[in-house]
N, C-alpha and C positions, 0 to 999 in steps of 0.2 A: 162200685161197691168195693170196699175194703176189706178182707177178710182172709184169713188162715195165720199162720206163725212159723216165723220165721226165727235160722237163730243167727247172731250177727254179734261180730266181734267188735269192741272198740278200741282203736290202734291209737299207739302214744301218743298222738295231737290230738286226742281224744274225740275220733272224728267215727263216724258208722254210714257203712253205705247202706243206703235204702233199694232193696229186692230191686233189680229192671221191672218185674211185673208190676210192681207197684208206680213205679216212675211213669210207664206205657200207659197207665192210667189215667195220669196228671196230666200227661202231652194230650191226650187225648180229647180233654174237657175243653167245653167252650174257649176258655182260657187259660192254654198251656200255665199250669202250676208250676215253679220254680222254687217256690218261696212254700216254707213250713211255719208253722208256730207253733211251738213245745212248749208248756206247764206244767205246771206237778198236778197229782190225783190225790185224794187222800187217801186211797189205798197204798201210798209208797212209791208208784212208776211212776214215769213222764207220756203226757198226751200229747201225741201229733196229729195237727189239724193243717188238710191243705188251705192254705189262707183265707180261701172265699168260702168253705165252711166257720173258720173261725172270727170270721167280720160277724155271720147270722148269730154264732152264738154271743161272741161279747155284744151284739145289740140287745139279745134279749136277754141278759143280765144286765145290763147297765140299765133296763126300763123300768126294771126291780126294785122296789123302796129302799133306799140306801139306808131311809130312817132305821131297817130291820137289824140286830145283832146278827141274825145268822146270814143276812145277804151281804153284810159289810164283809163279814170272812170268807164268805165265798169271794166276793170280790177281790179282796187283799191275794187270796190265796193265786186265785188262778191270775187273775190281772196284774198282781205285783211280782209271778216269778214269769212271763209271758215273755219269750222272746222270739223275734223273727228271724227263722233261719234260709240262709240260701241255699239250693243243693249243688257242690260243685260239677264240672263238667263229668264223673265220674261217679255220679249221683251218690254223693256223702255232704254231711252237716254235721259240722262242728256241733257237741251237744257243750252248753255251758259247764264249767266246773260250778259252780253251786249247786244246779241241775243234777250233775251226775254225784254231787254230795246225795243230795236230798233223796237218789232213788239208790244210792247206796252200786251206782253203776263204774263196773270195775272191769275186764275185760268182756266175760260171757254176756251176751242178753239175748234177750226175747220180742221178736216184735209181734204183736197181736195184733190182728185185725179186728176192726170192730163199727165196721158201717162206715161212717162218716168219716173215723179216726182212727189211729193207731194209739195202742200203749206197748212203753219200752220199759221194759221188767229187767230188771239184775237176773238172770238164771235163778241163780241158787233163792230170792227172792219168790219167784216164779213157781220153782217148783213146790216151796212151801205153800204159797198160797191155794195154787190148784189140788193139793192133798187135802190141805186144809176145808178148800169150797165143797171135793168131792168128800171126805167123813162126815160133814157138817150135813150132808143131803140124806146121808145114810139112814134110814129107820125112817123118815118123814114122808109123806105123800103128795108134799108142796109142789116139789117139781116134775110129779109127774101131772098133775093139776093144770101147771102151767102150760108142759108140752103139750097135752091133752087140747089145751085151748087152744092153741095156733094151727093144730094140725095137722102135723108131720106128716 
């Protein structure tokens, strides 16, 4: 399971180590994980998926009717900026420059845990959004609806 946040610097070769906790995790699995795949979100971060979760989901988007407008974009999206990274012996991956265009990622960031995957948040990106999530919830009963249903 993937989960908490972490905050993580990206050094001139524009490289980010990934938590050892997180790494002990990958070793751990049937099949030591080495290898990441990073995409953009349309919330603005970049998604890391350990590889043999991101094989389950590009198959079930690729099984998708391509005939669809909004499955073509989702595919363009995630599948055309999709690249496979290696962790070096020092557990860091080279994040692309276009990549780190598109999430606007500059020194500070954020890695989120999130089940299956991570997202890598610019900071200052980050902490707009989570202000932003947490006044938007404010006055509404949605989410306590929600928490309500799972059962804290």
């Amino acid at each position: 399971m993937i989960r908490g946040i972490s905050q993580l610097v990206i050094d001139d070769k524009g490289r980010v180590k990934i938590p050892s906790r997180y790494r002990d995790i990958f070793l751990r699995a049937p099949e030591p994980v080495y290898r990441i795949v990073i995409t953009v979100d349309r919330d603005g971060c970049l998604l890391l998926y350990p590889v043999s979760e991101w094989e389950r989901i590009e198959k079930n988007i690729m099984e998708l009717p391509n005939l669809n407008k909004q499955v073509r974009r989702i595919q363009r999206l995630l599948f055309g900026h999709a690249s496979e990274l290696e962790l070096d012996g020092q557990g860091r991956v080279v994040i692309p420059p276009p990549l780190r265009e598109f999430a606007c990622l500059e020194k500070q960031t954020v890695l989120c845990g999130q089940g299956n995957k991570f997202e890598l948040w610019s900071e200052e990106v980050w902490l707009a959004q989570r202000a932003a999530w947490l006044k938007e919830e404010e006055g509404t009963n949605e989410i306590n609806k929600i928490l309500e249903s799972i059962k804290l």
